[in-house]
C-alpha positions as protocol buffer text, in pm:
chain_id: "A"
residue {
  index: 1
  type: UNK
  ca { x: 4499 y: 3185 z: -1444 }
}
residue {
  index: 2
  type: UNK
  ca { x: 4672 y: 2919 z: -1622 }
}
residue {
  index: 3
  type: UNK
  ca { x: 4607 y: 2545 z: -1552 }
}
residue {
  index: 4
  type: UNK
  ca { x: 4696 y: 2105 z: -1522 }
}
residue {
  index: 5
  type: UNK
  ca { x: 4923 y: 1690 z: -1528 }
}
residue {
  index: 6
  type: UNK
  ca { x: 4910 y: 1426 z: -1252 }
}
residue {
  index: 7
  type: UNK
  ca { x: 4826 y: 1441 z: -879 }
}
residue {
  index: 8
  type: UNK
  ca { x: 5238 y: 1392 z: -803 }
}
residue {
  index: 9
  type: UNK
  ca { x: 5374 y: 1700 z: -1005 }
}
residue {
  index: 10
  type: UNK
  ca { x: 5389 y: 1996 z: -838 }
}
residue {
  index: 11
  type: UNK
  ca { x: 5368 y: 2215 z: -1180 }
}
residue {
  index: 12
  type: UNK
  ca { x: 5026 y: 2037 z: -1253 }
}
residue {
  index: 13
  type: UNK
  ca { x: 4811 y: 2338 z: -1280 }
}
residue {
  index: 14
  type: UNK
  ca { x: 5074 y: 2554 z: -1507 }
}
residue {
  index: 15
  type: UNK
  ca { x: 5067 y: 2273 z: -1752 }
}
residue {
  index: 16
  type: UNK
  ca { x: 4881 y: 2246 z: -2114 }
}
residue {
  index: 17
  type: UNK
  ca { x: 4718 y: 1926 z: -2044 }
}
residue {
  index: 18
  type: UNK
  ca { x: 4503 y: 2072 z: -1751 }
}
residue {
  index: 19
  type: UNK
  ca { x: 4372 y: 2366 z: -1938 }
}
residue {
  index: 20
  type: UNK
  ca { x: 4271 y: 2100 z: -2245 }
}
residue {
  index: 21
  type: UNK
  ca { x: 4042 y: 1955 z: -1950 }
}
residue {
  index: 22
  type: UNK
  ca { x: 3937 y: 2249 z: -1824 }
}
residue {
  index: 23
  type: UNK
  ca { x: 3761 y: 2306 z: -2151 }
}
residue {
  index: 24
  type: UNK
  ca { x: 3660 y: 1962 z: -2182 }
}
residue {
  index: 25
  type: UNK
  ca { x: 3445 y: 2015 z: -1901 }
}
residue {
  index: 26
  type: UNK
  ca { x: 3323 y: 2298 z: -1977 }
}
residue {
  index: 27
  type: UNK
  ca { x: 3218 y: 2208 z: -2298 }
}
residue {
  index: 28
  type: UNK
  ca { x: 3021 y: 1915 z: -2111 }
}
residue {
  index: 29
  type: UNK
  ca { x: 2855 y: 2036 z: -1854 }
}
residue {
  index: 30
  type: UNK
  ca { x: 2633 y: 2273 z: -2114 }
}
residue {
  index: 31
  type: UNK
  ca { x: 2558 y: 1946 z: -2245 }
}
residue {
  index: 32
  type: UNK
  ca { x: 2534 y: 1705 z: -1896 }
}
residue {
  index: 33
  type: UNK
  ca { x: 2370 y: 1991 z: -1690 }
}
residue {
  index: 34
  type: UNK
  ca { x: 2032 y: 1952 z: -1901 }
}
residue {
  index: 35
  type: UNK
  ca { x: 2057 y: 1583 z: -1907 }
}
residue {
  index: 36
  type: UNK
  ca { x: 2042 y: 1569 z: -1557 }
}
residue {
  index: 37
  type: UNK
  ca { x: 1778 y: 1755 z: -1510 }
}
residue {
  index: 38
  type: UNK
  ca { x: 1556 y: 1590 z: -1761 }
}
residue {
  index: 39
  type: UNK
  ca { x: 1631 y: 1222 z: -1613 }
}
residue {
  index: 40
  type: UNK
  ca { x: 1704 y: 1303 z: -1254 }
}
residue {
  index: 41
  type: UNK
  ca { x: 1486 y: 1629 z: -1193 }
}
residue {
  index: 42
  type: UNK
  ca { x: 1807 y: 1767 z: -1071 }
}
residue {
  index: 43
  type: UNK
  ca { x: 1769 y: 2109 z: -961 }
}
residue {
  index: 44
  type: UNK
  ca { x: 2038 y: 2328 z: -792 }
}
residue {
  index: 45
  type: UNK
  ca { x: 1968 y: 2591 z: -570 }
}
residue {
  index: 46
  type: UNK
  ca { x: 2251 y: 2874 z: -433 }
}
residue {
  index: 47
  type: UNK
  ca { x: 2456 y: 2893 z: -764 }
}
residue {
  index: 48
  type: UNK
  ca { x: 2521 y: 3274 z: -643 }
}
residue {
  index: 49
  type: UNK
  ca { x: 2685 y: 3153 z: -299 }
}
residue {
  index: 50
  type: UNK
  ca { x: 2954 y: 3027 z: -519 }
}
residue {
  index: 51
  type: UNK
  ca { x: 3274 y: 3295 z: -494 }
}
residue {
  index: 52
  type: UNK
  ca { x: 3349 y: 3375 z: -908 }
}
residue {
  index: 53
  type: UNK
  ca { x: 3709 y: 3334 z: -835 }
}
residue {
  index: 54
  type: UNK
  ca { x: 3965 y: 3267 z: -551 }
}
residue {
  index: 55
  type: UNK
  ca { x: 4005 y: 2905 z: -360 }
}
residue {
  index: 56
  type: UNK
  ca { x: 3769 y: 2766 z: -147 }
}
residue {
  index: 57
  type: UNK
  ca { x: 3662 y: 2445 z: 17 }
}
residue {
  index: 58
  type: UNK
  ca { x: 3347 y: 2247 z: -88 }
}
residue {
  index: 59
  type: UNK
  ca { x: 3196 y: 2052 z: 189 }
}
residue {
  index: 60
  type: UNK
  ca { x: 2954 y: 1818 z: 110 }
}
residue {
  index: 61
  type: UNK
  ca { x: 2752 y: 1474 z: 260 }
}
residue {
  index: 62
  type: UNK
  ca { x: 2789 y: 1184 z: 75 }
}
residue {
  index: 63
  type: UNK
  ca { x: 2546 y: 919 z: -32 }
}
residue {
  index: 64
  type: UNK
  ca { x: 2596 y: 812 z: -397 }
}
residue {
  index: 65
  type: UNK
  ca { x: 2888 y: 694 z: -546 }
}
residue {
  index: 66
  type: UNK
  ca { x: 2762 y: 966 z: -838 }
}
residue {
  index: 67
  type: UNK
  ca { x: 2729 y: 1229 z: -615 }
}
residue {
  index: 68
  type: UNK
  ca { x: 3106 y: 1381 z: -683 }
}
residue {
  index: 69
  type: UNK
  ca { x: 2963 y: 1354 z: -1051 }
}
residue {
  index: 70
  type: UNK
  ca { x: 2684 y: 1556 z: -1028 }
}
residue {
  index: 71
  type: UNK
  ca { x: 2850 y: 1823 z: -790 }
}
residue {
  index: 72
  type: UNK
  ca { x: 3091 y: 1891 z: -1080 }
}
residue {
  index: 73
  type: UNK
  ca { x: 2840 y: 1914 z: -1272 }
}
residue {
  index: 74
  type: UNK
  ca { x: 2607 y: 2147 z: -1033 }
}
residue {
  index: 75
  type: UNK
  ca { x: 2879 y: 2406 z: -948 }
}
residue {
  index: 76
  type: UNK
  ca { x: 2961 y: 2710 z: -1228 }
}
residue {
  index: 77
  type: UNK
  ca { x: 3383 y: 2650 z: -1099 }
}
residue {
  index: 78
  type: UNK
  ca { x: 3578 y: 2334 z: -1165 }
}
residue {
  index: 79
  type: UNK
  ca { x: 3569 y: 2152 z: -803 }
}
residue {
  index: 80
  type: UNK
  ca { x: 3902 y: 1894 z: -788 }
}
residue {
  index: 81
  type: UNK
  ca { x: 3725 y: 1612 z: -568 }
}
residue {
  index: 82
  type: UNK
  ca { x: 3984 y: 1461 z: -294 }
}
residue {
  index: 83
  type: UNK
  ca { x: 3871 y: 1085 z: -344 }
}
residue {
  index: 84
  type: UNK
  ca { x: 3965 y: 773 z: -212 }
}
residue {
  index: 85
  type: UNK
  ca { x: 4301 y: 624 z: -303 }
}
residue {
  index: 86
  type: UNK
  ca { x: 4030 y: 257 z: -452 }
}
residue {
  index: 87
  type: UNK
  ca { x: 3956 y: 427 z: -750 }
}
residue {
  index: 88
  type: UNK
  ca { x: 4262 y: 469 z: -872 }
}
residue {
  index: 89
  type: UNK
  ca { x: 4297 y: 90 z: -861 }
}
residue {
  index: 90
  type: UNK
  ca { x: 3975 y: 81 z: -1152 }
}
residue {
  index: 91
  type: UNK
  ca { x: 4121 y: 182 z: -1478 }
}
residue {
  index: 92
  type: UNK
  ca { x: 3764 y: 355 z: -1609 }
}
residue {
  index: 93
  type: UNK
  ca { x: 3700 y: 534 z: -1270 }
}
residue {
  index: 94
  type: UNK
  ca { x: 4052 y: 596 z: -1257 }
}
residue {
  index: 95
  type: UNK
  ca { x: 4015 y: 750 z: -1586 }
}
residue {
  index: 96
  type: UNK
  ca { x: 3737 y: 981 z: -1505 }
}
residue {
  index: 97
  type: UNK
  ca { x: 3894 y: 1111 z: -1134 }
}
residue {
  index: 98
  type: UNK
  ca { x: 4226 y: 1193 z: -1340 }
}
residue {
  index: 99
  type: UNK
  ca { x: 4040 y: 1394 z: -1616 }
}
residue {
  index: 100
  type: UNK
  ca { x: 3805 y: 1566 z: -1353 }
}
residue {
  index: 101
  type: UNK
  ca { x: 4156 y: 1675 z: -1131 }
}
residue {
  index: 102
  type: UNK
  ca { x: 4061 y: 1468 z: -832 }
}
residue {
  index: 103
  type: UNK
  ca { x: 4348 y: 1329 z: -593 }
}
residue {
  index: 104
  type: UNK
  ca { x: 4370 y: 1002 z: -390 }
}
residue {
  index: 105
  type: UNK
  ca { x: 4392 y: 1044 z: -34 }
}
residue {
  index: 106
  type: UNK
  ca { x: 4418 y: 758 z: 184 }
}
residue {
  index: 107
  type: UNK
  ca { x: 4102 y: 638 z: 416 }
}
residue {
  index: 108
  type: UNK
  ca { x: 4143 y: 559 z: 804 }
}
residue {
  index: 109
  type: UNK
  ca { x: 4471 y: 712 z: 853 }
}
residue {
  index: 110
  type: UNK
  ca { x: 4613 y: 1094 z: 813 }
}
residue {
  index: 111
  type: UNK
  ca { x: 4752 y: 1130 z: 473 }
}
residue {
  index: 112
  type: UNK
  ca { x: 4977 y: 1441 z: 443 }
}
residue {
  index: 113
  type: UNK
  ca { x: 5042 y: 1421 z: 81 }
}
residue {
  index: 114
  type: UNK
  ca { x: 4694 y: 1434 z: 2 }
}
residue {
  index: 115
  type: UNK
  ca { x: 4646 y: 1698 z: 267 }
}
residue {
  index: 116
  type: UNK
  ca { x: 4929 y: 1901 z: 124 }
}
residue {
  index: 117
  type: UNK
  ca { x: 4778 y: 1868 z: -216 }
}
residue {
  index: 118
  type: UNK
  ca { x: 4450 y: 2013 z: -117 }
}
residue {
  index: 119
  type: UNK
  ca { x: 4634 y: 2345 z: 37 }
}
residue {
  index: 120
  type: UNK
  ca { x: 4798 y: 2346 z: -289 }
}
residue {
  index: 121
  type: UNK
  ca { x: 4516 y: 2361 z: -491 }
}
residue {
  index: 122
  type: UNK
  ca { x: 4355 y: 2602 z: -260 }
}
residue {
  index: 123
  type: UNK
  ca { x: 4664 y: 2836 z: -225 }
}
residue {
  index: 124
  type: UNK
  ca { x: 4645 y: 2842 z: -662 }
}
residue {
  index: 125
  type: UNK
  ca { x: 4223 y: 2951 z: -657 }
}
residue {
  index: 126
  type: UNK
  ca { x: 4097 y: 2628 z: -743 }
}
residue {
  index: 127
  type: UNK
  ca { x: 3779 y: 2478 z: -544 }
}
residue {
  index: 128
  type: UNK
  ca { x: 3853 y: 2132 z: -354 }
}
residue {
  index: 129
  type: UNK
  ca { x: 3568 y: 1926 z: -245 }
}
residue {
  index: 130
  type: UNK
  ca { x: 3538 y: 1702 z: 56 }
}
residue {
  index: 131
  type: UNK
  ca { x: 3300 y: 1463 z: 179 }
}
residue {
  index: 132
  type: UNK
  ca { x: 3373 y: 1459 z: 561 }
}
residue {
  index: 133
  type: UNK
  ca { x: 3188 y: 1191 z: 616 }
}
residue {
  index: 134
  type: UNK
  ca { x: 3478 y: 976 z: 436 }
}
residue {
  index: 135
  type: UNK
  ca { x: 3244 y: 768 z: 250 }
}
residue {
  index: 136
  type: UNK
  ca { x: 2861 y: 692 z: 151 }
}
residue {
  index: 137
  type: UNK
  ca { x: 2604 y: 691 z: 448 }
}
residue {
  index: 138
  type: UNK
  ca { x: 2429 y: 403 z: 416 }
}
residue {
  index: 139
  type: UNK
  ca { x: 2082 y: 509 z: 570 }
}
residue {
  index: 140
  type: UNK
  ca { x: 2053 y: 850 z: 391 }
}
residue {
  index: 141
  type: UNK
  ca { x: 2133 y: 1078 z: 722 }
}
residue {
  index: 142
  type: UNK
  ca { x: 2482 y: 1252 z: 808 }
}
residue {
  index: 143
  type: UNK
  ca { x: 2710 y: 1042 z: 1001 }
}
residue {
  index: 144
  type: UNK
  ca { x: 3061 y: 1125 z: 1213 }
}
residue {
  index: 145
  type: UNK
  ca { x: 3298 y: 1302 z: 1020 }
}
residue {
  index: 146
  type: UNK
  ca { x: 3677 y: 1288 z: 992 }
}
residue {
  index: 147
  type: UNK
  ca { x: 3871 y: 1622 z: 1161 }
}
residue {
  index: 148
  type: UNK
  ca { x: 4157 y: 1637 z: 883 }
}
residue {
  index: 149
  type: UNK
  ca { x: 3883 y: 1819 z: 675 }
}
residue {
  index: 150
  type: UNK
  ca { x: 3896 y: 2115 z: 915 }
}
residue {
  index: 151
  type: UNK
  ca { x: 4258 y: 2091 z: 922 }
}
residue {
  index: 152
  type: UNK
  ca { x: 4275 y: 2183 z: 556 }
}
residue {
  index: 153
  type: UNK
  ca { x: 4052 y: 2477 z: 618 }
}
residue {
  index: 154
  type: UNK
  ca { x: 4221 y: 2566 z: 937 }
}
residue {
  index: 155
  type: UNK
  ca { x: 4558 y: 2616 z: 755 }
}
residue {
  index: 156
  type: UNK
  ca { x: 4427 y: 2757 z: 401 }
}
residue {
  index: 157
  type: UNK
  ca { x: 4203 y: 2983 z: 511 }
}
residue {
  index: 158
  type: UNK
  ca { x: 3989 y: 2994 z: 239 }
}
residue {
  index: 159
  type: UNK
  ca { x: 3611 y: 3043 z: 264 }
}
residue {
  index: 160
  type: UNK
  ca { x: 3408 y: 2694 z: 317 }
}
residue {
  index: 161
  type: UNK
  ca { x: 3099 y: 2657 z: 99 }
}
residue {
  index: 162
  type: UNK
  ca { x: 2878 y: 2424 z: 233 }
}
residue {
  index: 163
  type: UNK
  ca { x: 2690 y: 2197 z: 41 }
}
residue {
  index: 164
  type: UNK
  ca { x: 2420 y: 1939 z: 34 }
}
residue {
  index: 165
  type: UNK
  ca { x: 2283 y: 1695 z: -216 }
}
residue {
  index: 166
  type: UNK
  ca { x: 2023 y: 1470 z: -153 }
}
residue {
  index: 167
  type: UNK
  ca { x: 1767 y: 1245 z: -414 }
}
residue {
  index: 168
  type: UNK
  ca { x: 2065 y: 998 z: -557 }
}
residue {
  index: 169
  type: UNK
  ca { x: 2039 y: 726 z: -286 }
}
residue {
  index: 170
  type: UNK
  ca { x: 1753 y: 592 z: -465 }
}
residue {
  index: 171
  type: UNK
  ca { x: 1985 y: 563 z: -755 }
}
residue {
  index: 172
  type: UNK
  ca { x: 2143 y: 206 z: -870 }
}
residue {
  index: 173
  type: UNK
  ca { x: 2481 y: 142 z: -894 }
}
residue {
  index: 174
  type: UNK
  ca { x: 2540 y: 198 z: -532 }
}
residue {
  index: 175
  type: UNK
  ca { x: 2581 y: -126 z: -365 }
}
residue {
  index: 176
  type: UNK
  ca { x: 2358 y: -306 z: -184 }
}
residue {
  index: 177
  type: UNK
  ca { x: 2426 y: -142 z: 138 }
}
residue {
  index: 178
  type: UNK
  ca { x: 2393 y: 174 z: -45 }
}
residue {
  index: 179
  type: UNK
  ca { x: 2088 y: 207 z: -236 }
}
residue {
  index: 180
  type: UNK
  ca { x: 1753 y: 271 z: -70 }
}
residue {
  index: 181
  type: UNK
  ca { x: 1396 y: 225 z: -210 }
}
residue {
  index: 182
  type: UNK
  ca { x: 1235 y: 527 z: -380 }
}
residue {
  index: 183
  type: UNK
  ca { x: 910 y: 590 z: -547 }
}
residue {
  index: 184
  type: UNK
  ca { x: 882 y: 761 z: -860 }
}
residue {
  index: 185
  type: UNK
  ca { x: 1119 y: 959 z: -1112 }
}
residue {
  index: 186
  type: UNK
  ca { x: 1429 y: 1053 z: -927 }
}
residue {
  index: 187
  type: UNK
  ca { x: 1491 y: 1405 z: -795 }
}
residue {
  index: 188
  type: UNK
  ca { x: 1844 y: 1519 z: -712 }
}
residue {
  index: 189
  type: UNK
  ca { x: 1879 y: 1833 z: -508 }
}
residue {
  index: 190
  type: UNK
  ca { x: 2206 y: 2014 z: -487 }
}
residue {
  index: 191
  type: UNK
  ca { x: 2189 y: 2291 z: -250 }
}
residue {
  index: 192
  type: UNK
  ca { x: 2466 y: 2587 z: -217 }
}
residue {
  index: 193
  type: UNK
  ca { x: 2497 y: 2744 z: 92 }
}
residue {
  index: 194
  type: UNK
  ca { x: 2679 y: 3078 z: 178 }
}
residue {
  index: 195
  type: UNK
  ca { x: 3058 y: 3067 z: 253 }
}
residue {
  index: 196
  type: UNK
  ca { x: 3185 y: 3153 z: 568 }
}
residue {
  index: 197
  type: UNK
  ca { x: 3529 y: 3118 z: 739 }
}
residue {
  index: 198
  type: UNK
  ca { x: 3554 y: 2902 z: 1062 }
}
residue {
  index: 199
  type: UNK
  ca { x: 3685 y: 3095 z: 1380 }
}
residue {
  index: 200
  type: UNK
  ca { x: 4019 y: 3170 z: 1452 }
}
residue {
  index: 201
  type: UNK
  ca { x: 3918 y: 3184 z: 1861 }
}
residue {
  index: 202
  type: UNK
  ca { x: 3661 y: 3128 z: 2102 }
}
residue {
  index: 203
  type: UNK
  ca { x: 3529 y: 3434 z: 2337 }
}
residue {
  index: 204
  type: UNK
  ca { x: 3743 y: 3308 z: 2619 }
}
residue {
  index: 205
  type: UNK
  ca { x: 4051 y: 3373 z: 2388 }
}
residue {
  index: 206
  type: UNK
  ca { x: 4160 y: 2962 z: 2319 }
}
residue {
  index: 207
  type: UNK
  ca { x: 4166 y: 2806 z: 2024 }
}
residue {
  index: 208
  type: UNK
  ca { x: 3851 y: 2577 z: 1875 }
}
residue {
  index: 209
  type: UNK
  ca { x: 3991 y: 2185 z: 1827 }
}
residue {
  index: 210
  type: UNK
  ca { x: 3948 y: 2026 z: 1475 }
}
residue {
  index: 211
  type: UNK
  ca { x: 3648 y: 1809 z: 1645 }
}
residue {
  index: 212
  type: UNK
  ca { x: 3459 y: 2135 z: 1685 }
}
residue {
  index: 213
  type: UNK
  ca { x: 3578 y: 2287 z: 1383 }
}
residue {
  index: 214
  type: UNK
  ca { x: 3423 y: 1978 z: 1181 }
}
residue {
  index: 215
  type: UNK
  ca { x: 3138 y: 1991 z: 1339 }
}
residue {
  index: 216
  type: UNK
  ca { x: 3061 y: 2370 z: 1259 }
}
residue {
  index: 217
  type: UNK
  ca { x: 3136 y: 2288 z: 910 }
}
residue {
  index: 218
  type: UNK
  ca { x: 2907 y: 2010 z: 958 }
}
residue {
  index: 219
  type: UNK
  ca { x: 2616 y: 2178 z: 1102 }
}
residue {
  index: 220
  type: UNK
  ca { x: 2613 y: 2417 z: 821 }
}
residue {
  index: 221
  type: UNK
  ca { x: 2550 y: 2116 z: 577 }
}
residue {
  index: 222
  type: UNK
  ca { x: 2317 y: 2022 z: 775 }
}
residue {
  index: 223
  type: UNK
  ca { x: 2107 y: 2332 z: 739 }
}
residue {
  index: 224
  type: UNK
  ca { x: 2099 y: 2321 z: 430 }
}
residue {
  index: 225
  type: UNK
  ca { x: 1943 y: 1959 z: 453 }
}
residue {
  index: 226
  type: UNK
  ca { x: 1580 y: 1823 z: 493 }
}
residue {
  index: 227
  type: UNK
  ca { x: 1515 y: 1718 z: 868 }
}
residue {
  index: 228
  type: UNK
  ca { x: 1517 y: 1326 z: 749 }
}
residue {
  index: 229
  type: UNK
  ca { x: 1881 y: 1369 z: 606 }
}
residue {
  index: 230
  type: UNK
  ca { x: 2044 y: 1571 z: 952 }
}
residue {
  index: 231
  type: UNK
  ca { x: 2144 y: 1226 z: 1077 }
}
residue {
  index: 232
  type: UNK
  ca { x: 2346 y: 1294 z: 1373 }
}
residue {
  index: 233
  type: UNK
  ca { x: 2354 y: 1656 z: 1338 }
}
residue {
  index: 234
  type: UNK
  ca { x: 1950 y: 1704 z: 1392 }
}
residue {
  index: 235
  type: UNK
  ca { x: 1948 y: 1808 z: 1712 }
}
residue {
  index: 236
  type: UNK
  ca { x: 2297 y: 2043 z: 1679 }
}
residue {
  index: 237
  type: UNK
  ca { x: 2136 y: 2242 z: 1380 }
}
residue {
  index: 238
  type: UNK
  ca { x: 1820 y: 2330 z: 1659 }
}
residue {
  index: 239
  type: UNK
  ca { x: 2045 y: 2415 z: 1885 }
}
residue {
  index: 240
  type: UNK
  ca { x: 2306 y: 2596 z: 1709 }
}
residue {
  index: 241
  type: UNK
  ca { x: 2184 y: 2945 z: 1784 }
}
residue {
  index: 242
  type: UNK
  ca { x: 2239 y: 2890 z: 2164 }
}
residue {
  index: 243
  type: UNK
  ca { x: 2542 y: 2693 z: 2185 }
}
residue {
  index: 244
  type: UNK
  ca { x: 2864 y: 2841 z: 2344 }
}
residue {
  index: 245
  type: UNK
  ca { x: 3105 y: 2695 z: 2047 }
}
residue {
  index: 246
  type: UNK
  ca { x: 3236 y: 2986 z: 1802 }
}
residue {
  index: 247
  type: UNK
  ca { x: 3028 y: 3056 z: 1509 }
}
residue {
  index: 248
  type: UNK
  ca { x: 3115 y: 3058 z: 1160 }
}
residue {
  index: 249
  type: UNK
  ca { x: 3246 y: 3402 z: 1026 }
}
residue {
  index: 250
  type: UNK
  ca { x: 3091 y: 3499 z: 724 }
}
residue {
  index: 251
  type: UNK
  ca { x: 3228 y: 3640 z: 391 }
}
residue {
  index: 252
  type: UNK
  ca { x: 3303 y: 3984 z: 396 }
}
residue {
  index: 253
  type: UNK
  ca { x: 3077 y: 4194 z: 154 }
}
residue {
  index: 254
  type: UNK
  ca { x: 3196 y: 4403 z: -109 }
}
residue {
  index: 255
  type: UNK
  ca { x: 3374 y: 4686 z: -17 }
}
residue {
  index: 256
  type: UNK
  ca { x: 3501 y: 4454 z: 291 }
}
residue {
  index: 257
  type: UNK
  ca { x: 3832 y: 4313 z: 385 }
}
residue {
  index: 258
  type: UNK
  ca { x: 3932 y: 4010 z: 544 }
}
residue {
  index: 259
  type: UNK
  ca { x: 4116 y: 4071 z: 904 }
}
């Protein structure tokens, strides 16, 4: 597959510049992956949940403003971040978003370029990551999410791989809202879970709204998180085996096809 320019051209993954950072990061991570784990104790977990080719949609909570860092980092794929259109206005983390592939995408309103970007990306094989949450959760457990995430799915349907990472609140350079007291060395967590597709239907034949599509997307973070993290989604993940909303569809083994 060839690869890469700027979030606005259209021919950014068939061009030279891409594939340079492609290899860049590449070429890091052997080096950053080992790093991490000596100063944060970061351990991943689920590295064989990850597809080896094909687009897909990382979902993640958010509670570090490192944390689209170290996913990069964590997952064996590139993963092109959608991030919030304030970086861009801070040359060095401008810098960094642009060499990783990550997009701007506008906060508190629906931003269809950014949203058309995403489906892009997907549509080409490339892994997008999301934080639904739209920002950092300031107390450490999952708070509402923003639908357009599900829209993206709902339209590319690719596979969602859902994703948690907890351990880098206690981490500085978070704000002061952000950061919370720890004791100890660090330890990051990133946790893979296994892809699934979200339901075309319900069993009564209608079609699931993107506030119940998020929140099956949601819920399946949530799992994947320790009980102090679930935030709003505690109760849902107890309850998720006898609730009347559609389920997740898994991946289809090998041998499978996709109907």
């Amino acid at each position: 597959m060839t690869t890469g320019g700027s979030p606005d051209d259209a021919a950014w993954p068939e061009s030279r510049r891409r594939r340079i950072k492609l290899a860049l990061f590449r070429g890091a991570r052997v080096i950053v992956l080992p790093l991490l784990r000596l100063l944060l104790g970061m351990r991943i977990e689920g590295l064989e949940n990850v597809p080896p080719r094909g687009g897909a949609l990382v979902v993640a909570n958010h509670l570090h403003n490192s944390d689209p860092i170290l996913l990069i980092a964590a997952f064996p794929r590139p993963v092109f971040f959608m991030a919030k259109s304030d970086v861009w206005r801070v040359p060095v983390a401008r810098w960094f978003a642009e060499l990783s592939g990550a997009f701007p995408v506008e906060r508190g309103r629906p931003d269809r370029k950014a949203l058309r970007h995403a489906e892009q990306e997907l549509a080409r094989g490339w892994l997008v990551g999301v934080f639904p949450e739209g920002g950092r959760s300031t107390t450490g457990a999952l708070k509402s999410p923003y639908p357009g995430v599900a829209l993206i799915a709902a339209r590319s349907r690719v596979p969602i791989i859902p994703t948690a990472i907890w351990g880098t609140e206690v981490l500085p350079f978070n704000g002061k809202k952000g950061r919370r007291k720890g004791k100890g060395w660090p330890k990051v967590r990133v946790r893979m879970g296994k892809p699934f597709y979200l339901p075309e239907g319900t069993g009564d034949g209608s079609r699931p709204d993107l506030a119940t599509l998020t929140d099956l997307m949601m819920i399946e973070v949530a799992k994947l998180l320790p009980p102090e993290y679930r935030g709003i989604y505690a109760d849902r993940v107890a309850e998720a085996a006898a609730e009347p909303h559609p389920s997740p569809t898994p991946l289809p083994t090998a041998g499978e096809e996709r109907r």
